[in-house]
Backbone as CSV, one residue per row, in Angstrom:
resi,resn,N_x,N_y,N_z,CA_x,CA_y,CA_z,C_x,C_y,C_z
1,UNK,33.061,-34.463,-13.430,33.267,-33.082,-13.000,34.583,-32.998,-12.241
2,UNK,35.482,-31.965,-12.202,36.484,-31.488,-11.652,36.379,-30.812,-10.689
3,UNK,37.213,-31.106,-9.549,37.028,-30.443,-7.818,36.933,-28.866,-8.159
4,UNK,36.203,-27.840,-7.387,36.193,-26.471,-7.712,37.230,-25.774,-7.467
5,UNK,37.870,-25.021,-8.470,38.518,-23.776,-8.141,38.138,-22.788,-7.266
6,UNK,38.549,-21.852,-6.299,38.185,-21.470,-5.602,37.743,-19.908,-6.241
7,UNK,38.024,-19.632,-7.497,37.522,-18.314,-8.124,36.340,-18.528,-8.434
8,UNK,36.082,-20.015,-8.688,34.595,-19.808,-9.289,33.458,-20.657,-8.549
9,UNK,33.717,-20.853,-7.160,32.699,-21.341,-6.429,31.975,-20.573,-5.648
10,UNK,30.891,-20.848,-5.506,29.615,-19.670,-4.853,29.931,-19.690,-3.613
11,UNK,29.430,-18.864,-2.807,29.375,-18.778,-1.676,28.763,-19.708,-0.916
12,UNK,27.541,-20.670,-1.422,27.121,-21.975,-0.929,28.628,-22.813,-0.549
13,UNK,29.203,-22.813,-1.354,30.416,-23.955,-1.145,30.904,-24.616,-2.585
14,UNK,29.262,-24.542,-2.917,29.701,-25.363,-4.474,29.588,-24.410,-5.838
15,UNK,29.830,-25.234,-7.334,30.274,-23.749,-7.961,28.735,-23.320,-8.463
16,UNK,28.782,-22.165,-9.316,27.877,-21.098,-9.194,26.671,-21.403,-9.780
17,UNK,25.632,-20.961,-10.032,24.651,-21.482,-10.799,24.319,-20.853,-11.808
18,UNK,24.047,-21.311,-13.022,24.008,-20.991,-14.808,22.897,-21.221,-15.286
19,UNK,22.434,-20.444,-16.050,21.184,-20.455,-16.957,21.766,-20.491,-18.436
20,UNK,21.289,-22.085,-18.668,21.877,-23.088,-19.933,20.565,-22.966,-20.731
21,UNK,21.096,-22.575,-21.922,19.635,-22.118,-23.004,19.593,-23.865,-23.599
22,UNK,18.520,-24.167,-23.689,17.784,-25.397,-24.333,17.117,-25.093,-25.659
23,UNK,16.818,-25.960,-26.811,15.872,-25.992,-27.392,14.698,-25.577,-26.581
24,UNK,13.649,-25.198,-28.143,12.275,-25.553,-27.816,11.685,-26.812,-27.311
25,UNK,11.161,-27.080,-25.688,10.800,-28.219,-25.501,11.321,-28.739,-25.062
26,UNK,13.022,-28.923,-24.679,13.734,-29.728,-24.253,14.501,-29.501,-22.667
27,UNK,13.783,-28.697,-22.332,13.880,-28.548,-21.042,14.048,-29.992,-19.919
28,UNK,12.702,-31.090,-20.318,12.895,-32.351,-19.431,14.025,-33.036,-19.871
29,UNK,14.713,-33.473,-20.552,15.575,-33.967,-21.353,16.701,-33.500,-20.884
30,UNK,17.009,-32.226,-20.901,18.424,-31.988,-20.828,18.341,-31.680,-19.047
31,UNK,16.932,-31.429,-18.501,17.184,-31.955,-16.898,17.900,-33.233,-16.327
32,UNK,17.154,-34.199,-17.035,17.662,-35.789,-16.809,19.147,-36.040,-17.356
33,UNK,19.095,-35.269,-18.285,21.143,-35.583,-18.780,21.699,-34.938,-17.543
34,UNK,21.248,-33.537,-16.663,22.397,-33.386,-16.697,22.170,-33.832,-15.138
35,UNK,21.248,-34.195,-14.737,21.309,-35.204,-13.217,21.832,-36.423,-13.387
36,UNK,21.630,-37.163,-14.178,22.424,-38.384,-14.595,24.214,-37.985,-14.719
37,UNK,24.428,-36.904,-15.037,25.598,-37.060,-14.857,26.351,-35.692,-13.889
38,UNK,25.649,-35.870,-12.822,25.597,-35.949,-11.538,26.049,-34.367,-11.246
39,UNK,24.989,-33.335,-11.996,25.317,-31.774,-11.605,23.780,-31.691,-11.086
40,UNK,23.928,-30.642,-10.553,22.788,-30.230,-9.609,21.541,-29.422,-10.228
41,UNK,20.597,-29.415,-10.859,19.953,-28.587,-11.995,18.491,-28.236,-11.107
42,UNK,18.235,-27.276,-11.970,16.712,-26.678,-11.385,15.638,-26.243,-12.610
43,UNK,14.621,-26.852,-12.912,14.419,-26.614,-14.116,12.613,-26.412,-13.353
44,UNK,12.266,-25.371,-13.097,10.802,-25.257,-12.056,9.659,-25.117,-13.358
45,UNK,9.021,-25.663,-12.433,7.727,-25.549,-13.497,6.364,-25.380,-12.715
46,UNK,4.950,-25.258,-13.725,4.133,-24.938,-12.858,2.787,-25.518,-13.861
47,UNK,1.408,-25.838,-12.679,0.784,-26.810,-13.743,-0.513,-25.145,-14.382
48,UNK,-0.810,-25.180,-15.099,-2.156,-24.355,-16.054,-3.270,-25.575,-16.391
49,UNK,-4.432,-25.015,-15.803,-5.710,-25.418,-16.361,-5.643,-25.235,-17.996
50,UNK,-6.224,-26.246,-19.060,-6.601,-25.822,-20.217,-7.904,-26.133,-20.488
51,UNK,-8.838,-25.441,-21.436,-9.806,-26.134,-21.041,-9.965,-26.234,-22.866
52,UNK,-10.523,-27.550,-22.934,-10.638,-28.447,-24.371,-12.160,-28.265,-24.257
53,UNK,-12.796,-28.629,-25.903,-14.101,-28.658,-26.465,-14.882,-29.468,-25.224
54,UNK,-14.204,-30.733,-24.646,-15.084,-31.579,-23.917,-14.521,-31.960,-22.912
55,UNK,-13.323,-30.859,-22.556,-12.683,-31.258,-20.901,-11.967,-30.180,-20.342
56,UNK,-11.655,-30.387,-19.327,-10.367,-29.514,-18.911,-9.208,-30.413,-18.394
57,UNK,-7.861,-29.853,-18.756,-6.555,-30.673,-18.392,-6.050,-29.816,-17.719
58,UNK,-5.146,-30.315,-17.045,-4.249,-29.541,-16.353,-2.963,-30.259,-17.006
59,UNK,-1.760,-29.204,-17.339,-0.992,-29.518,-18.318,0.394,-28.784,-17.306
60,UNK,1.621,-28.926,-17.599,3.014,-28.299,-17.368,3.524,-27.692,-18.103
61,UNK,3.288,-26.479,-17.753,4.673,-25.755,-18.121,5.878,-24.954,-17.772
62,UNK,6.740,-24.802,-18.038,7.985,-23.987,-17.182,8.248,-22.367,-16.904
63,UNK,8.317,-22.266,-15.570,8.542,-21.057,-15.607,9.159,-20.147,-15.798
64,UNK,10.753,-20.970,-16.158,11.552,-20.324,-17.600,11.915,-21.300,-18.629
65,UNK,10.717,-20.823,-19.679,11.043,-21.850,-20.892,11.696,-21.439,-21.403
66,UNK,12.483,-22.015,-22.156,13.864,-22.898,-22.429,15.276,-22.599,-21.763
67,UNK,15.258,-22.533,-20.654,16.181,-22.177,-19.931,16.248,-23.190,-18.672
68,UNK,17.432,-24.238,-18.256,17.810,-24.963,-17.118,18.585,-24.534,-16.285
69,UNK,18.310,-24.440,-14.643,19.750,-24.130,-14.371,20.379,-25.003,-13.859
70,UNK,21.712,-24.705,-13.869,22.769,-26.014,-13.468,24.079,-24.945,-12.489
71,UNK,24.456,-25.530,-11.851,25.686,-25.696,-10.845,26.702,-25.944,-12.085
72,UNK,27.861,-25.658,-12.595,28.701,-25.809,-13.081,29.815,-25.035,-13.085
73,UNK,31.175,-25.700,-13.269,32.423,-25.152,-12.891,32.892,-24.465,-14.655
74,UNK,32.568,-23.034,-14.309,32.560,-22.707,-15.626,33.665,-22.424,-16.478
75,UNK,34.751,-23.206,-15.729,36.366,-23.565,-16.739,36.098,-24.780,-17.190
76,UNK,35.255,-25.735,-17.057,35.257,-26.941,-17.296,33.699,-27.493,-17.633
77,UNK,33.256,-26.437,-18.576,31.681,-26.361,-18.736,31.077,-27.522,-19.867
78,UNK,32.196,-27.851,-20.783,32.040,-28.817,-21.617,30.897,-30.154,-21.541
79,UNK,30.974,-30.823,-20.642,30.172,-31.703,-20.209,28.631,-31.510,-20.260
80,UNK,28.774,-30.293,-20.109,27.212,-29.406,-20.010,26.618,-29.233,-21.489
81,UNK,27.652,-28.304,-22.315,27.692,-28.277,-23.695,27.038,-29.235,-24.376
82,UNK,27.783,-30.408,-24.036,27.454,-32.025,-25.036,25.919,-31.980,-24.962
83,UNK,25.674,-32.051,-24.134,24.709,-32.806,-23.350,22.956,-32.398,-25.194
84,UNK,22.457,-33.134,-25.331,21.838,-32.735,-26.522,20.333,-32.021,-25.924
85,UNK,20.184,-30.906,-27.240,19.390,-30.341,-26.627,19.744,-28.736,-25.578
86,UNK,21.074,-28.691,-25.466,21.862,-27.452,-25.145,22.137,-26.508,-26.028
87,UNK,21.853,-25.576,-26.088,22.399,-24.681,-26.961,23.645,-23.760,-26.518
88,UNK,23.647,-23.158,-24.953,24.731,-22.865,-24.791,24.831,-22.366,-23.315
89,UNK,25.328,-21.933,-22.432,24.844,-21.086,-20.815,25.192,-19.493,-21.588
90,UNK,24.367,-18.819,-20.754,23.848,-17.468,-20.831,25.564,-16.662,-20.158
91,UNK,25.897,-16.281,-21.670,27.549,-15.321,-21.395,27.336,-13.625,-21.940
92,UNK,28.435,-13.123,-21.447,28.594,-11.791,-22.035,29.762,-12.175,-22.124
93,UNK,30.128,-11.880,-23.371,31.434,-12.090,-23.853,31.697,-13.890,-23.888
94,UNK,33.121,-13.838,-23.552,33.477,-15.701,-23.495,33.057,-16.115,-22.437
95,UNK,32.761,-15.207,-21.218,32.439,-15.809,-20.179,31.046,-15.853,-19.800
96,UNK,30.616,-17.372,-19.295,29.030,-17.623,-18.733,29.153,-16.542,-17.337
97,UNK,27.944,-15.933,-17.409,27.478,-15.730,-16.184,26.552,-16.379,-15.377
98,UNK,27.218,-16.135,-13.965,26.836,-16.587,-12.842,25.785,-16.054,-12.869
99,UNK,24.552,-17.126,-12.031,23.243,-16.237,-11.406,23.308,-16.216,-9.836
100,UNK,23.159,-15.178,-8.680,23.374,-15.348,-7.904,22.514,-16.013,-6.900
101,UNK,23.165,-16.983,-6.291,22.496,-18.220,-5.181,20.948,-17.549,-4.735
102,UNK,20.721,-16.698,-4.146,19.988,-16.083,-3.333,18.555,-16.038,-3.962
103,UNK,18.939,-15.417,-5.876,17.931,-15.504,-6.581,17.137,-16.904,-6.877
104,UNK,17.816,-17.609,-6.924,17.419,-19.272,-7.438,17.238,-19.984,-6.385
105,UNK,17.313,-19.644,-4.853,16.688,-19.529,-4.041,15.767,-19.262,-3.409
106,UNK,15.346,-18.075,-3.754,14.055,-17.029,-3.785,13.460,-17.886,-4.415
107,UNK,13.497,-18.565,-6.094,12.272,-19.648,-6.437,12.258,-20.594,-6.221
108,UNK,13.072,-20.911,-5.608,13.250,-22.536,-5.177,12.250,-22.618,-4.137
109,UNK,12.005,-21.510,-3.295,11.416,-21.651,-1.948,9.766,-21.694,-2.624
110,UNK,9.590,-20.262,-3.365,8.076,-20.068,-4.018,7.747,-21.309,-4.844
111,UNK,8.234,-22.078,-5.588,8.185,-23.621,-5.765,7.330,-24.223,-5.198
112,UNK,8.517,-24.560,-3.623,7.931,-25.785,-2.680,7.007,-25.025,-1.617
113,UNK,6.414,-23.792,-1.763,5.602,-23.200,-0.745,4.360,-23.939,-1.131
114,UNK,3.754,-24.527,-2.106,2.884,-24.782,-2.299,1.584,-23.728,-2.673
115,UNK,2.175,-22.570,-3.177,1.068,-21.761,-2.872,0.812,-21.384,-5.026
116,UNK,0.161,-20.857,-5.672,0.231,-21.144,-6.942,1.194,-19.952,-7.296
117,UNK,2.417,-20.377,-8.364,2.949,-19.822,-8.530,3.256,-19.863,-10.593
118,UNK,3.436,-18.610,-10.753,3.199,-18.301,-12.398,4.476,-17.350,-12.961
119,UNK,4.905,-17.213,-13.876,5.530,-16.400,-14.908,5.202,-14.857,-14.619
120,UNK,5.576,-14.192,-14.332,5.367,-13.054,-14.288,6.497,-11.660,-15.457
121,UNK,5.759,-10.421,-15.606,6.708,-10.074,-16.259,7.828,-9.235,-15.524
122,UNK,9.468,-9.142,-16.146,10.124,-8.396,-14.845,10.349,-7.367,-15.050
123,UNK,10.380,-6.950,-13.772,9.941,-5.880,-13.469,11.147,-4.851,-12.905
124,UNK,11.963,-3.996,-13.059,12.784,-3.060,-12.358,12.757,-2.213,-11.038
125,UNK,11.291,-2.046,-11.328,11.037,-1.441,-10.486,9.706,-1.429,-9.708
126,UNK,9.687,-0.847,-8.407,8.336,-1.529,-7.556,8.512,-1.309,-6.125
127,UNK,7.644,-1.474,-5.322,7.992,-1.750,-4.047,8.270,-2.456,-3.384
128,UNK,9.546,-2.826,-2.754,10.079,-4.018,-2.360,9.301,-3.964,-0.764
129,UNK,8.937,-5.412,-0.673,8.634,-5.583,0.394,9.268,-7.062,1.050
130,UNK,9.035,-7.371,2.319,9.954,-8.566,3.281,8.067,-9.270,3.847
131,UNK,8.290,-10.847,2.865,7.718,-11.449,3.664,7.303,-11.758,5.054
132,UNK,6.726,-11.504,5.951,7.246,-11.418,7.605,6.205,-12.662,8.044
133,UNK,5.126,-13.536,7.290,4.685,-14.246,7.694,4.364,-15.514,6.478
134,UNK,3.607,-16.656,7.126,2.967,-17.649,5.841,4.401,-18.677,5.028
135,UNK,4.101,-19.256,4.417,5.260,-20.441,3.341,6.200,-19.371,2.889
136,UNK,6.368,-18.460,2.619,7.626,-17.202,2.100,7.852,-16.309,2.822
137,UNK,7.833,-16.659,4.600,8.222,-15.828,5.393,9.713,-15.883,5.377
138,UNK,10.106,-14.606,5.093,11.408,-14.028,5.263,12.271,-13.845,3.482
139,UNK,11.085,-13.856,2.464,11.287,-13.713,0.890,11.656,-12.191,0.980
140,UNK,12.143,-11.604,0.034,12.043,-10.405,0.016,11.570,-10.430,-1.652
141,UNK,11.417,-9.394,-1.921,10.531,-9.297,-3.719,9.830,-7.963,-3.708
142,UNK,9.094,-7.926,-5.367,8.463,-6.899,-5.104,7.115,-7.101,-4.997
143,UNK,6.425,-6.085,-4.496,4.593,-6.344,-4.329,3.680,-5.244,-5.159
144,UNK,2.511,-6.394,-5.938,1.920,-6.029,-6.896,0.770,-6.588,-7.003
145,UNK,-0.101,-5.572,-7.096,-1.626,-5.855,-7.303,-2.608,-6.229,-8.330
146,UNK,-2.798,-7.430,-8.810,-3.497,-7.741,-9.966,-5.096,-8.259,-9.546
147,UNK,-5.864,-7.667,-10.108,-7.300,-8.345,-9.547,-7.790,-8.263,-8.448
148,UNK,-7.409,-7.206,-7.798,-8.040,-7.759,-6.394,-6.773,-7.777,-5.307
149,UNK,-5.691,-8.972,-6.353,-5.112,-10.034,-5.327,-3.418,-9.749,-4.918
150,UNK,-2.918,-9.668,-4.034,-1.528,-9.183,-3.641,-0.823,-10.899,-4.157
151,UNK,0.613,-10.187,-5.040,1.440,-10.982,-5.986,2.938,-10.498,-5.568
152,UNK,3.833,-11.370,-5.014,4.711,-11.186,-4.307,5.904,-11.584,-5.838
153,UNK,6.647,-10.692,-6.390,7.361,-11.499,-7.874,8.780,-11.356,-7.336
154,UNK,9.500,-12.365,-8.182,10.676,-12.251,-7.422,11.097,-12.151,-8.793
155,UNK,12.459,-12.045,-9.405,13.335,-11.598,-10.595,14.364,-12.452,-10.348
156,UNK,14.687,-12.811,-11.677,16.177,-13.358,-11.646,16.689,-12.389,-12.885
157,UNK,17.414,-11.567,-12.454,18.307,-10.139,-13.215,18.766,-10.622,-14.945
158,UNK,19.598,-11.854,-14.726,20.269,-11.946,-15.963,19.785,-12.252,-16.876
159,UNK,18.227,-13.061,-16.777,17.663,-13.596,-17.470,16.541,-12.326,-18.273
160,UNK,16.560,-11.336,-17.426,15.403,-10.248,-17.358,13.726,-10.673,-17.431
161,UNK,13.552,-11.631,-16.015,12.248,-12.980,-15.924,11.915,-12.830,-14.463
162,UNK,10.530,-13.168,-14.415,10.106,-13.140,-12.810,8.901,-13.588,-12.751
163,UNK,8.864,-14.565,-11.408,8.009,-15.230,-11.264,7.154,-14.715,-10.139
164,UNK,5.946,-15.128,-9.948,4.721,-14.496,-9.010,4.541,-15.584,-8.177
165,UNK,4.226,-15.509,-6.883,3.003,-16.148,-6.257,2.041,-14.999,-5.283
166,UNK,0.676,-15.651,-5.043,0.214,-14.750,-4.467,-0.062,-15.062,-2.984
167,UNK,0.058,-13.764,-2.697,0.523,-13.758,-0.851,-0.961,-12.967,-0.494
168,UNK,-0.773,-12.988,1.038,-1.826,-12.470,2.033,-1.502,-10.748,2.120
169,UNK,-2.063,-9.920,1.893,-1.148,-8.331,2.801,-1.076,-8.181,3.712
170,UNK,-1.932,-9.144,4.693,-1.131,-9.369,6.332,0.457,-10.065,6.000
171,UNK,0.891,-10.384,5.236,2.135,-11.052,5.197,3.274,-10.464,5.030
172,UNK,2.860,-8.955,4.581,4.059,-8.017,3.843,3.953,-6.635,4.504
173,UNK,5.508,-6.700,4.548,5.945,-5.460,5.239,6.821,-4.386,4.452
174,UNK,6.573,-3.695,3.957,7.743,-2.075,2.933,8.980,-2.384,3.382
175,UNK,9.891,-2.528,2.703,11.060,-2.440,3.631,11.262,-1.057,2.782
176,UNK,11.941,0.140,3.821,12.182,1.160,3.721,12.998,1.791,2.720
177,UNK,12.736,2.760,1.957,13.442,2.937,0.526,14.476,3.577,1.174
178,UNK,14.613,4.368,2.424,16.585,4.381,2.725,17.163,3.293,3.338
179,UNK,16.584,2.252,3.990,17.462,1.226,3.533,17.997,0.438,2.623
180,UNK,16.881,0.712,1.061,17.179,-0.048,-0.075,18.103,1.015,-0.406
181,UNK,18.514,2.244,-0.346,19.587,2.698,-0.777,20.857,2.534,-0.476
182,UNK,20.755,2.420,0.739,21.943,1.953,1.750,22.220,0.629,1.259
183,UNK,21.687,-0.395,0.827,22.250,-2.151,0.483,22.132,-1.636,-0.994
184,UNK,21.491,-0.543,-1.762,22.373,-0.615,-3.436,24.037,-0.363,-3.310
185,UNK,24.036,0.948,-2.548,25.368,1.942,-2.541,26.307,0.646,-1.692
186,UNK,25.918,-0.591,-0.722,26.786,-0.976,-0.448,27.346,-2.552,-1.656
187,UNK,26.306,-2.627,-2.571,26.243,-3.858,-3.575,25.550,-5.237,-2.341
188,UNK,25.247,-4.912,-0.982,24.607,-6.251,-0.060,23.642,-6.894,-0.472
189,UNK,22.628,-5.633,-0.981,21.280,-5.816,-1.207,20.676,-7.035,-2.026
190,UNK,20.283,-7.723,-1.719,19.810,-9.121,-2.471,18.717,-8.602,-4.216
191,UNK,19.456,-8.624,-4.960,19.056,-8.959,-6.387,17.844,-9.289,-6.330
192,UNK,16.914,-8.476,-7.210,15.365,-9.504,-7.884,15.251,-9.620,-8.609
């Protein structure tokens, strides 16, 4: 890899993060290529009960299948390309787009909260609410009622994908629809 240009490094420090389309299936594979050759990838997954004629398994699957993400300096994306099992990072036009830190953050955290987390469908629109307590205190997302049970989903925009976990409603607070106007009209507002 080549030191970052300063046009195309995230605001973390390092460069931006990409959603690299995979084959069917090849999600573990092109994780391990591209940590082996030493980029930073996120490829989340989540386990499902199945239940067979004479058992039940618990099995893996991803919560964006066929899609990895990777840290990459996207003048110098090649390395990524090779890698087998890539099909290409997610562009409009010649250029890959960036996904922004904050979002791949948002699941990074619902991940390691430990709490069960699933595929959800995304969603545009909803009521955004601010975690204020529990493993995703201080998430922001939207809140949604399935079964009974309060489902906190977060979105990653480019992909048009969103993932769930389910929260307490002691945990969630409205954040106010004139302040969500105020962080659209200013572009601050954190992406779901």
């Amino acid at each position: 890899m080549t030191s970052p240009d300063p046009e195309s490094v995230s605001a973390s420090g390092g460069y931006p993060w990409f959603a690299v389309r995979v084959r069917s299936n090849r999600e573990n594979v092109v994780s391990l290529h591209l940590r082996e050759r030493g980029f930073e990838q996120f490829c989340p997954s989540y386990q499902v009960e199945n239940q067979w004629t004479d058992r039940k398994k618990l099995t893996e699957k991803f919560l964006f299948p066929g899609y990895v993400f990777c840290r990459v300096n996207p003048s110098d994306r090649l390395p990524v390309l090779i890698i087998p099992g890539v099909v290409g990072l997610i562009s409009f036009g010649p250029t890959p787009a960036p996904i922004p830190d904050v979002e791949i953050e948002q699941v990074k955290r619902m991940v390691r909260s430990g709490l069960p987390v699933v595929p959800w469908p995304y969603l545009q629109q909803g009521d955004r609410v601010l975690i204020e307590h529990g493993p995703l205190a201080g998430l922001e997302g939207v809140l949604q009622r399935t079964k009974g049970k309060y489902r906190l989903v977060v979105s990653l925009n480019l992909l048009q994908r969103s993932v769930s976990a389910e929260v307490e409603r002691e945990w969630v607070r409205p954040i106010p629809q004139a302040l969500l106007r105020g962080q659209n009209r200013a572009g601050s507002g954190p992406g779901l």
